[in-house]
mmCIF file of the N, C-alpha and C atoms, coordinates in Angstrom:
data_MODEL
# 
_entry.id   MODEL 
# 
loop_
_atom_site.group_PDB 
_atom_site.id 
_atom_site.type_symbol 
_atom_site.label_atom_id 
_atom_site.label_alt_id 
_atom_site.label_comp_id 
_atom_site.label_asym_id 
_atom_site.label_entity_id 
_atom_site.label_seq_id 
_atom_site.pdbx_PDB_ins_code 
_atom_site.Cartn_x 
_atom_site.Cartn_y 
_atom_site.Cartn_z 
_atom_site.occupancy 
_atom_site.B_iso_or_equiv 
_atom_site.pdbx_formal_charge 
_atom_site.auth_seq_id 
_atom_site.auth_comp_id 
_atom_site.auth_asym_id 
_atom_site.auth_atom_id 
_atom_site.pdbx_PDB_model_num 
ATOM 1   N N  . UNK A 1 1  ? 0.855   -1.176 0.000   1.00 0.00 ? 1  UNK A N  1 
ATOM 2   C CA . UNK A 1 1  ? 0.000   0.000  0.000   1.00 0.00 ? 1  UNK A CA 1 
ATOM 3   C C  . UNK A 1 1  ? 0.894   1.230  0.000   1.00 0.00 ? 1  UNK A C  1 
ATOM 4   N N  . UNK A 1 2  ? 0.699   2.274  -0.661  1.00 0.00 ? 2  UNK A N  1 
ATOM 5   C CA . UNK A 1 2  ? 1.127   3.594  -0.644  1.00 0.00 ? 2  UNK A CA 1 
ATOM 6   C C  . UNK A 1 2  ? 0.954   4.036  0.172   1.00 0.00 ? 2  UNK A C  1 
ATOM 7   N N  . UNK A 1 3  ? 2.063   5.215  0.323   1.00 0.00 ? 3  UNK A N  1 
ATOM 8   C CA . UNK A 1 3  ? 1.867   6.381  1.584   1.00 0.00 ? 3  UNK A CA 1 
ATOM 9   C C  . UNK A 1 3  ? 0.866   7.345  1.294   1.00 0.00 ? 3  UNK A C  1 
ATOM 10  N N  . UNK A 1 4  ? -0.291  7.219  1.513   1.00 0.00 ? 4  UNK A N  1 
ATOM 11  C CA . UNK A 1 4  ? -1.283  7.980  1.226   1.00 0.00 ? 4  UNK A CA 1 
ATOM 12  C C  . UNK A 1 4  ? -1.761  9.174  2.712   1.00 0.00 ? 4  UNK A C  1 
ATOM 13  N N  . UNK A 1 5  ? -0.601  9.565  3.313   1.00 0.00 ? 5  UNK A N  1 
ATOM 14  C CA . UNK A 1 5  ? -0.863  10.518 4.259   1.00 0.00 ? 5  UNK A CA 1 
ATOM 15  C C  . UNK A 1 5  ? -1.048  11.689 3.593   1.00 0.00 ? 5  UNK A C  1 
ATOM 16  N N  . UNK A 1 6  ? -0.092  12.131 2.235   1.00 0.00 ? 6  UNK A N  1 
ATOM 17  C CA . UNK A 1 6  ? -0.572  13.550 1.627   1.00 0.00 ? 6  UNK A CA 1 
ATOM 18  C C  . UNK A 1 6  ? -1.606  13.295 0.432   1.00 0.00 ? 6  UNK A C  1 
ATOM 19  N N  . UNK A 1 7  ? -1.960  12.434 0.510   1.00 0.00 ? 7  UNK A N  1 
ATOM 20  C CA . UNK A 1 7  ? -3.180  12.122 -0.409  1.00 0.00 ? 7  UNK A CA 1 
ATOM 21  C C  . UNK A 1 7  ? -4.090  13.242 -0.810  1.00 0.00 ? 7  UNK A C  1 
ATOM 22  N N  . UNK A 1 8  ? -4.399  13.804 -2.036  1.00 0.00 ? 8  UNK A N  1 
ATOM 23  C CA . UNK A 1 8  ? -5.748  14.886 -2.023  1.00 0.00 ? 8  UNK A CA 1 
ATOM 24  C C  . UNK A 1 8  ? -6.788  13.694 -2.820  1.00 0.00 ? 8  UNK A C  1 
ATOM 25  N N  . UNK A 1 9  ? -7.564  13.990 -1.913  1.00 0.00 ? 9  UNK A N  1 
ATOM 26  C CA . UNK A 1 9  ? -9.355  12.989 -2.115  1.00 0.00 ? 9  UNK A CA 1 
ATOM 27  C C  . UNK A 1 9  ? -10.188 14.248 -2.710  1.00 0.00 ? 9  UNK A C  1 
ATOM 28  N N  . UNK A 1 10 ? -10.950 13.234 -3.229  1.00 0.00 ? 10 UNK A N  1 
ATOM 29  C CA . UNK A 1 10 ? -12.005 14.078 -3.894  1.00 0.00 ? 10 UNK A CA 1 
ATOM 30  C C  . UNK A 1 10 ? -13.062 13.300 -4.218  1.00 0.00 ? 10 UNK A C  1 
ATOM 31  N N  . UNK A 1 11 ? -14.031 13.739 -4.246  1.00 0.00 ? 11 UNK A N  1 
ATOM 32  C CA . UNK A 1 11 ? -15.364 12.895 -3.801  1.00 0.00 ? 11 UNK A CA 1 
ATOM 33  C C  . UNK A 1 11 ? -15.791 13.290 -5.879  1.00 0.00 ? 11 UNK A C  1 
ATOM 34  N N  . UNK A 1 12 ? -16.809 12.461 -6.233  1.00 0.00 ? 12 UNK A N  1 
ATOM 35  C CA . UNK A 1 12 ? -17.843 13.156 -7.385  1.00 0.00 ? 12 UNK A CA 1 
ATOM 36  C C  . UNK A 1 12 ? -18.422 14.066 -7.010  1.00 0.00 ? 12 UNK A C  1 
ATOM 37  N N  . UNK A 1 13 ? -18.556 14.652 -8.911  1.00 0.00 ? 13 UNK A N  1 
ATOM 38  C CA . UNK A 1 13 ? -19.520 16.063 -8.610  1.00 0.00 ? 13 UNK A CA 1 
ATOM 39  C C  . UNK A 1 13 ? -20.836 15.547 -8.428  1.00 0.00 ? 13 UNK A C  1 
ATOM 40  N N  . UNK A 1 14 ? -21.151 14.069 -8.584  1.00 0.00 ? 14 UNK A N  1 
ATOM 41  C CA . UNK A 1 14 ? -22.871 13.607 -8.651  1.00 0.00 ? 14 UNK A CA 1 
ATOM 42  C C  . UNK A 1 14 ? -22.920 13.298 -7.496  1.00 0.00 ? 14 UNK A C  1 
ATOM 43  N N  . UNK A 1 15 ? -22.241 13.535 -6.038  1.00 0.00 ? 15 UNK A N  1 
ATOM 44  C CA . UNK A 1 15 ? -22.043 12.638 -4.896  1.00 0.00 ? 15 UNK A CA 1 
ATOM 45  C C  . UNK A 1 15 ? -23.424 13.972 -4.209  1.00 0.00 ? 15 UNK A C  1 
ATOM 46  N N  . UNK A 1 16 ? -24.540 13.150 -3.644  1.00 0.00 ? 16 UNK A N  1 
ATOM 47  C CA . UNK A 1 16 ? -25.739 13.840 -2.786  1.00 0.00 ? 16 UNK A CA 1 
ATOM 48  C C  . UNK A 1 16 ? -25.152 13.868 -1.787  1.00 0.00 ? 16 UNK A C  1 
ATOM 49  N N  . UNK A 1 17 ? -26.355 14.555 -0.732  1.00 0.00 ? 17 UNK A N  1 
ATOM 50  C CA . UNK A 1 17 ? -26.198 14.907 0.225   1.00 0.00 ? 17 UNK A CA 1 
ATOM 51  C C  . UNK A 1 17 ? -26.416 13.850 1.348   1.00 0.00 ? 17 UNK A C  1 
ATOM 52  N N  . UNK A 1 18 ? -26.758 12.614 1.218   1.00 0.00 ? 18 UNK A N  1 
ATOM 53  C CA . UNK A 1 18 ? -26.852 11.723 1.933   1.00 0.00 ? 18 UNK A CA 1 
ATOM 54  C C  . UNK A 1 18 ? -25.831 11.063 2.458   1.00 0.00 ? 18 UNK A C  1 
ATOM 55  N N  . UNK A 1 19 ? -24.714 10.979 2.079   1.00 0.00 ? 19 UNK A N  1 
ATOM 56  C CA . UNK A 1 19 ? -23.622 10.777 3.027   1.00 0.00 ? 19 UNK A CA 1 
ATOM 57  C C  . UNK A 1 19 ? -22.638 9.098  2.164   1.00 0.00 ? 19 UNK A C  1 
ATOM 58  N N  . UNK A 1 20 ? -23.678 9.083  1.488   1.00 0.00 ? 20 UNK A N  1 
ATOM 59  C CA . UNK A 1 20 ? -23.195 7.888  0.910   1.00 0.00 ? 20 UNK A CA 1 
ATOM 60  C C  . UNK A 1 20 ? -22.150 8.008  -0.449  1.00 0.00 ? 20 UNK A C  1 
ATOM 61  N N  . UNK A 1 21 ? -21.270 8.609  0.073   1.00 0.00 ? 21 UNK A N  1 
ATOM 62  C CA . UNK A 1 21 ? -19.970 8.640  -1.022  1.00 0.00 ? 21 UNK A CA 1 
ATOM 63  C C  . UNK A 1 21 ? -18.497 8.157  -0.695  1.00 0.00 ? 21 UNK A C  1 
ATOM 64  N N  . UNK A 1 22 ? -17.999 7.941  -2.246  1.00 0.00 ? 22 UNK A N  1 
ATOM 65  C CA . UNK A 1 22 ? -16.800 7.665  -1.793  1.00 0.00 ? 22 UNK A CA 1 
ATOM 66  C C  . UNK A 1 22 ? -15.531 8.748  -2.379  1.00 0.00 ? 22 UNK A C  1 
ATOM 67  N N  . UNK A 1 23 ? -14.393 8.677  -1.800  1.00 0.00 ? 23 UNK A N  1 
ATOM 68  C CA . UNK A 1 23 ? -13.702 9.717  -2.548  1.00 0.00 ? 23 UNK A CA 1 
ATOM 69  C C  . UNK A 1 23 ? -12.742 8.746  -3.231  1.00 0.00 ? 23 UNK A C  1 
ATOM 70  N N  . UNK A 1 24 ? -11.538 9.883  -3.483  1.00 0.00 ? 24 UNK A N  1 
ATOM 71  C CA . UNK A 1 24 ? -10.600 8.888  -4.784  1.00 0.00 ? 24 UNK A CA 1 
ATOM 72  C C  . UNK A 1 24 ? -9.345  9.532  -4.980  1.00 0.00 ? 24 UNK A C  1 
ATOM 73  N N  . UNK A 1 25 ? -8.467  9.190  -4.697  1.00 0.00 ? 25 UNK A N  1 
ATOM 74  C CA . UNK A 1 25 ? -7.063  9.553  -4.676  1.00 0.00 ? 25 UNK A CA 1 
ATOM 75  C C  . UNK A 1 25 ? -6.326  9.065  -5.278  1.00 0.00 ? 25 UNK A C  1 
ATOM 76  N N  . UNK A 1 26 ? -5.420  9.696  -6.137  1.00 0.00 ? 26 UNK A N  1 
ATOM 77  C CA . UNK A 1 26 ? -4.284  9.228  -7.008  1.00 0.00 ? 26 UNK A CA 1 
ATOM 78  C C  . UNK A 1 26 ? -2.678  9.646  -6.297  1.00 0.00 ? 26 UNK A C  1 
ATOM 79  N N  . UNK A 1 27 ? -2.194  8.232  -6.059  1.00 0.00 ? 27 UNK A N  1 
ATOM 80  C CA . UNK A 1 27 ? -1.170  8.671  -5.658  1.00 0.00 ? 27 UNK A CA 1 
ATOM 81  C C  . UNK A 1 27 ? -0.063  7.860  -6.555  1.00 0.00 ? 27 UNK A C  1 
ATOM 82  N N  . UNK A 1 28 ? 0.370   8.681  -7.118  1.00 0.00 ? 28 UNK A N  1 
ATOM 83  C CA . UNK A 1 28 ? 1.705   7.379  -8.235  1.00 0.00 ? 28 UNK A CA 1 
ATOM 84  C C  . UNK A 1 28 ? 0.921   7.497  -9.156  1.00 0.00 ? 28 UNK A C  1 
ATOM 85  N N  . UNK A 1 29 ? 1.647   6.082  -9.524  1.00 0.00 ? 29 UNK A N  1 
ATOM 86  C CA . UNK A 1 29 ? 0.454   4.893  -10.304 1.00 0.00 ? 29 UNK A CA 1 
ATOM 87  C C  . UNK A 1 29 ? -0.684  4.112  -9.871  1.00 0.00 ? 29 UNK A C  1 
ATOM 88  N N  . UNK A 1 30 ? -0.940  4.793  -8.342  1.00 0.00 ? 30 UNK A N  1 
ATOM 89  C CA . UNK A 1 30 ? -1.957  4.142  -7.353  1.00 0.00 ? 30 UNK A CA 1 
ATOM 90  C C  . UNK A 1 30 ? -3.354  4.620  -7.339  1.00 0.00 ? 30 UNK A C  1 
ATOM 91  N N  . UNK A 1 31 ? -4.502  4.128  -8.083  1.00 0.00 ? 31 UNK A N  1 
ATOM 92  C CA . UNK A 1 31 ? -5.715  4.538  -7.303  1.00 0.00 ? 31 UNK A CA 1 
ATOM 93  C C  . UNK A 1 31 ? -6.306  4.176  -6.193  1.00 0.00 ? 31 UNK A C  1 
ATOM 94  N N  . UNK A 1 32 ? -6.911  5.049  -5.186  1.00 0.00 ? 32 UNK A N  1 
ATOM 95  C CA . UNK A 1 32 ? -6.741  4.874  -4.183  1.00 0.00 ? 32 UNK A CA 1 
ATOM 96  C C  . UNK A 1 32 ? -8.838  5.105  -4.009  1.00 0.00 ? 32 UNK A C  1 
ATOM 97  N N  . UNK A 1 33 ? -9.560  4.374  -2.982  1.00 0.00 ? 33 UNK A N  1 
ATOM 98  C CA . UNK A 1 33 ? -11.044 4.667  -2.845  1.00 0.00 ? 33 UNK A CA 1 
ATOM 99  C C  . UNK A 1 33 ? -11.045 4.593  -1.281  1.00 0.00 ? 33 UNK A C  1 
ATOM 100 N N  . UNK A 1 34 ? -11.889 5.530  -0.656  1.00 0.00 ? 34 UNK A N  1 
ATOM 101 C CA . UNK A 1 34 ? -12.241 4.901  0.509   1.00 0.00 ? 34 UNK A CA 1 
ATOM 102 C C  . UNK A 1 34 ? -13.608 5.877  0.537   1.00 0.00 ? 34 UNK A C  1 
ATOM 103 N N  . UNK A 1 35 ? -14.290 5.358  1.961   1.00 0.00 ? 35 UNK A N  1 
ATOM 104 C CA . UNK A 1 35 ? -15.566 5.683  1.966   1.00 0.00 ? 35 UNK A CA 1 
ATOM 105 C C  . UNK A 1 35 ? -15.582 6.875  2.687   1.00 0.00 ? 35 UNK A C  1 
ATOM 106 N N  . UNK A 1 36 ? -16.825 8.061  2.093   1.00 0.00 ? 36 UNK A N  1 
ATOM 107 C CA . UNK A 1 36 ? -15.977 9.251  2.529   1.00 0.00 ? 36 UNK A CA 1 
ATOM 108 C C  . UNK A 1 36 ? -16.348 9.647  3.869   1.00 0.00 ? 36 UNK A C  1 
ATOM 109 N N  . UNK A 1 37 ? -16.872 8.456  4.631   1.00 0.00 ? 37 UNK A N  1 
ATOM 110 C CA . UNK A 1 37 ? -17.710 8.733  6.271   1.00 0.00 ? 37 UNK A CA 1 
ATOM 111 C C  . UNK A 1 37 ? -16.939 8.223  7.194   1.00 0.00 ? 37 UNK A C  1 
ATOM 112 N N  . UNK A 1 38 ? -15.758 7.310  6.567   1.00 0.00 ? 38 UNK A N  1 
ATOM 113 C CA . UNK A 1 38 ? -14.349 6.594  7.304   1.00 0.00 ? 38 UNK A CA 1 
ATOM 114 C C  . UNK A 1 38 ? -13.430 6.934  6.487   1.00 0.00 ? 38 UNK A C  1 
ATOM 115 N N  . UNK A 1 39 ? -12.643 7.983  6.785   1.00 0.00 ? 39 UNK A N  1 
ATOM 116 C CA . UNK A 1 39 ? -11.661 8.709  6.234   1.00 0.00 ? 39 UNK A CA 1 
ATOM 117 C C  . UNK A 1 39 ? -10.244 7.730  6.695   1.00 0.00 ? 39 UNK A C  1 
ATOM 118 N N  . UNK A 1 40 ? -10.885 7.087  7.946   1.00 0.00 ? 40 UNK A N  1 
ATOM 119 C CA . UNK A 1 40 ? -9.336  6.628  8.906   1.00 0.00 ? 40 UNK A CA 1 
ATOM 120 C C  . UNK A 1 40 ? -9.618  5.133  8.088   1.00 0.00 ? 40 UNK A C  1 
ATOM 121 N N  . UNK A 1 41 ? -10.706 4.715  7.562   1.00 0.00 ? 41 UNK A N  1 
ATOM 122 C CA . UNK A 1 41 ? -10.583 3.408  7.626   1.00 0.00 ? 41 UNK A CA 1 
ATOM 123 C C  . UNK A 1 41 ? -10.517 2.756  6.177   1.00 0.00 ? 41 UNK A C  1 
ATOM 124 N N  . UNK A 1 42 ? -11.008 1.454  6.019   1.00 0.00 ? 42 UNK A N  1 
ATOM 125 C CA . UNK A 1 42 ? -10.608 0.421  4.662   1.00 0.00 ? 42 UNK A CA 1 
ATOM 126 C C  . UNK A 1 42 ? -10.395 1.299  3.357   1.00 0.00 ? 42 UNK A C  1 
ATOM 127 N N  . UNK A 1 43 ? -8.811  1.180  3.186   1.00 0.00 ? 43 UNK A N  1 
ATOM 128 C CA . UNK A 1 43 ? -8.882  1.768  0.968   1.00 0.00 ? 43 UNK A CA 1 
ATOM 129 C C  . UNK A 1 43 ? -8.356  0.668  -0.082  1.00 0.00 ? 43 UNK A C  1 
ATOM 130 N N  . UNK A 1 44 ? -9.512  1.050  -0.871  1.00 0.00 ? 44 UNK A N  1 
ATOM 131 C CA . UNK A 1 44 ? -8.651  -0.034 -1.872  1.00 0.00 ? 44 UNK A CA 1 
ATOM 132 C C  . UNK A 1 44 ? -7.580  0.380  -2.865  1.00 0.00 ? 44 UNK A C  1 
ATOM 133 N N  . UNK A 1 45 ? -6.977  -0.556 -3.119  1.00 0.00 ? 45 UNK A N  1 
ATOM 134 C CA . UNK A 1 45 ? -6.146  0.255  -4.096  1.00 0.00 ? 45 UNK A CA 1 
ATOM 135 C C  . UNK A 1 45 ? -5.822  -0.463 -5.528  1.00 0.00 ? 45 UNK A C  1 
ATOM 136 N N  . UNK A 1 46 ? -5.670  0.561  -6.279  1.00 0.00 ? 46 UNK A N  1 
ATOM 137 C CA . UNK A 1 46 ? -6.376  -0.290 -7.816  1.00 0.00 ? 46 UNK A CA 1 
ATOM 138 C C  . UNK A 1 46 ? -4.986  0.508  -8.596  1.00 0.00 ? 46 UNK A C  1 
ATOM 139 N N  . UNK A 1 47 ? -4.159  -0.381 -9.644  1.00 0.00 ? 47 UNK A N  1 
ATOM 140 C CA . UNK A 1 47 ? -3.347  -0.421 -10.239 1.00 0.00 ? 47 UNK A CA 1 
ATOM 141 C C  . UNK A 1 47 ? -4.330  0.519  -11.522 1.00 0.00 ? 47 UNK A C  1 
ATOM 142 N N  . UNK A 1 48 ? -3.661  1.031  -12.615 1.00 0.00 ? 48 UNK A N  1 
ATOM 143 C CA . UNK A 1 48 ? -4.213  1.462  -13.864 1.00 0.00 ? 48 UNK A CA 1 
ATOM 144 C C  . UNK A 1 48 ? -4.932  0.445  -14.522 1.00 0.00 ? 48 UNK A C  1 
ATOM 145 N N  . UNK A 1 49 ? -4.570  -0.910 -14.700 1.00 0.00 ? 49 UNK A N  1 
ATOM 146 C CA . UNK A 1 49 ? -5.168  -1.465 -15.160 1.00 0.00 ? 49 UNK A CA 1 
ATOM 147 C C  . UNK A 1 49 ? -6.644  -1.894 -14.923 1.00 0.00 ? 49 UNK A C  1 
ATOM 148 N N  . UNK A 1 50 ? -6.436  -2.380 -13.283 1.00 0.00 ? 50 UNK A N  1 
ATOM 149 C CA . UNK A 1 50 ? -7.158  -2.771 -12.571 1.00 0.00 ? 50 UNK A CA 1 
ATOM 150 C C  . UNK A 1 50 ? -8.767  -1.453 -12.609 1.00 0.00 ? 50 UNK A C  1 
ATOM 151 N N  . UNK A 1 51 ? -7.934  -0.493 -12.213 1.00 0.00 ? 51 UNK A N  1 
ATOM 152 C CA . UNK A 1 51 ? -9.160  0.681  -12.214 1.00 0.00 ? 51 UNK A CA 1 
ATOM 153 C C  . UNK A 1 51 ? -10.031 0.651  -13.333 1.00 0.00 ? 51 UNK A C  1 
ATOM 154 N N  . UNK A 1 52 ? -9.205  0.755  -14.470 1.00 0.00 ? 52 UNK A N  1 
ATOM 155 C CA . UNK A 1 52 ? -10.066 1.050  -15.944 1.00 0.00 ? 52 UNK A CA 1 
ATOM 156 C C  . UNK A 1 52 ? -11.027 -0.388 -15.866 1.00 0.00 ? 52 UNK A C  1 
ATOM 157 N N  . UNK A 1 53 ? -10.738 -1.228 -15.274 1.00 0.00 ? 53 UNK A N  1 
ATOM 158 C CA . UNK A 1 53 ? -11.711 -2.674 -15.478 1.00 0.00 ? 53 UNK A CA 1 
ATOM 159 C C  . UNK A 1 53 ? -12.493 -2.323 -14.127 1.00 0.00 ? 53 UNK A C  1 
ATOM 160 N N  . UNK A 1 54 ? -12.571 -1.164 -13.007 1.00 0.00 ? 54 UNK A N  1 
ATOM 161 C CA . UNK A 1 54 ? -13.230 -1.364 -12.577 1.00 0.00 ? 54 UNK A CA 1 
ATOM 162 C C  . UNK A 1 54 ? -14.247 -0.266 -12.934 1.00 0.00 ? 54 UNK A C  1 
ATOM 163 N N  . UNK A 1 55 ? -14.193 0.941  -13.543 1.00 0.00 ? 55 UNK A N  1 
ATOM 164 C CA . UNK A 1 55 ? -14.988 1.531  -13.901 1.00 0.00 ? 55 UNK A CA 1 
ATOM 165 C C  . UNK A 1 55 ? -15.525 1.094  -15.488 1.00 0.00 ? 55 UNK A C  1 
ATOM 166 N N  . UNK A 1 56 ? -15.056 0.423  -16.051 1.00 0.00 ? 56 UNK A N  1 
ATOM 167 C CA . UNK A 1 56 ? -15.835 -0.476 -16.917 1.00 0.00 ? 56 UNK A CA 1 
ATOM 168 C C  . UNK A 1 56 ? -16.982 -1.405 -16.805 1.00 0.00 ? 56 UNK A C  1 
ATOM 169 N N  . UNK A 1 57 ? -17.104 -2.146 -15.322 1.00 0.00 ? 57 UNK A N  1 
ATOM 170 C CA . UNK A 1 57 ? -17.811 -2.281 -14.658 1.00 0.00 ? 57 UNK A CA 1 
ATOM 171 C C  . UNK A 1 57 ? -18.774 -1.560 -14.290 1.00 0.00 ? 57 UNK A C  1 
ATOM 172 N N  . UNK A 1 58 ? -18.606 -0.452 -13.537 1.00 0.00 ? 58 UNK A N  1 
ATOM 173 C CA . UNK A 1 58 ? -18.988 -0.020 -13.094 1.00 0.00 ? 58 UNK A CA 1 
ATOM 174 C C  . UNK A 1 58 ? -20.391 0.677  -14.573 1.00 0.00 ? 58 UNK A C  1 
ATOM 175 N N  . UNK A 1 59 ? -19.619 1.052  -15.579 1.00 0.00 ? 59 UNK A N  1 
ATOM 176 C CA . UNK A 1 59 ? -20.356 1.884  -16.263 1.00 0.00 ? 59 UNK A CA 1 
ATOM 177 C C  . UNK A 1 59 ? -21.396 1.150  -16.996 1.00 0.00 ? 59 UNK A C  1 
ATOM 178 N N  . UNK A 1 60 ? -21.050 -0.180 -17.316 1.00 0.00 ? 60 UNK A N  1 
ATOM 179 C CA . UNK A 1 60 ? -21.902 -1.191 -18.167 1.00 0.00 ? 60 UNK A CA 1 
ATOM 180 C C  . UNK A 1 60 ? -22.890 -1.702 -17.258 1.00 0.00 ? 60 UNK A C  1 
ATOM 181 N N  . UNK A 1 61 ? -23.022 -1.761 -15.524 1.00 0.00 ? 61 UNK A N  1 
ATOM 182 C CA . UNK A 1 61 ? -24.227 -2.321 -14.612 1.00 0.00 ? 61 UNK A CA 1 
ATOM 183 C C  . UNK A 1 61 ? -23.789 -2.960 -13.935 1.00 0.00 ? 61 UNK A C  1 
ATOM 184 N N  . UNK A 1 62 ? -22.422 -3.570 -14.268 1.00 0.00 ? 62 UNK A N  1 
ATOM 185 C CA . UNK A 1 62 ? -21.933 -4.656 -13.199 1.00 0.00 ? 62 UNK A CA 1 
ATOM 186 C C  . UNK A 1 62 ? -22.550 -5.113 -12.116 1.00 0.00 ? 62 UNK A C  1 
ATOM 187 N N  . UNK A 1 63 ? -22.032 -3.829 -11.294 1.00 0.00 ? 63 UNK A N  1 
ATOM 188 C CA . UNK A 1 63 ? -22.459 -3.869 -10.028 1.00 0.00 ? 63 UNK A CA 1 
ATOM 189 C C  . UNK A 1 63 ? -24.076 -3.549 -9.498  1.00 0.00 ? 63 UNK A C  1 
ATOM 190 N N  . UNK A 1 64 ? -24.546 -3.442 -10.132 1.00 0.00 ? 64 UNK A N  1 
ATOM 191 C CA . UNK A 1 64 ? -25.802 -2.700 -9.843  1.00 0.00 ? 64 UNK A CA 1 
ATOM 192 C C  . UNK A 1 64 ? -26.553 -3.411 -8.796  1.00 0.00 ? 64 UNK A C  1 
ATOM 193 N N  . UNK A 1 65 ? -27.250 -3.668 -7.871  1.00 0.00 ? 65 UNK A N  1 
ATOM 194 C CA . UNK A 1 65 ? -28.114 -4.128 -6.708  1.00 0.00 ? 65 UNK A CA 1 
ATOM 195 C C  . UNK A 1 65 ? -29.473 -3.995 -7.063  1.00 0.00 ? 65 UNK A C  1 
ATOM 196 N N  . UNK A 1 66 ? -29.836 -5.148 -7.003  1.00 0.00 ? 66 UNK A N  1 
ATOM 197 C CA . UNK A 1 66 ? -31.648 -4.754 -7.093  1.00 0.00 ? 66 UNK A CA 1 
ATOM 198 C C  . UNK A 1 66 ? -32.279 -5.537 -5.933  1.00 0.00 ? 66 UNK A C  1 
ATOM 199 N N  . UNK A 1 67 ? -32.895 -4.965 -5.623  1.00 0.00 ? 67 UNK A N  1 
ATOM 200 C CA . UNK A 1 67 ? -33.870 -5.426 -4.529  1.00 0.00 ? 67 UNK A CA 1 
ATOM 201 C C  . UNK A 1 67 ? -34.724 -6.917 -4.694  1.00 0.00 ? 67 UNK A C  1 
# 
């Protein structure tokens, strides 16, 4: 894991007011996620490759949850 103490996070511009966001830090070649209500706690960290396959995911439904 990277030294992500000078990390600058940044949340989306689509992120509401409900609390449910995450931010996103680039450090290196490191992408970096954590949740933006546990700043101290779990980040993942996603190589270039890795990222672009996860917002590929992300954009096609992958993940999507349905009730």
């Amino acid at each position: 894991m990277p030294d992500l103490s000078r990390a600058v996070w940044r949340k989306s511009s689509r992120s509401g007011g409900n609390g449910a966001c995450v931010e996103v830090a680039v450090v290196g070649d490191i992408i970096a996620v954590r949740d933006s209500k546990k700043p101290r706690g779990a980040v993942l960290a996603f190589g270039s490759g890795g990222w672009h396959a996860f917002l590929g995911g992300v954009k096609s439904g992958k993940f999507e949850v349905t009730a």
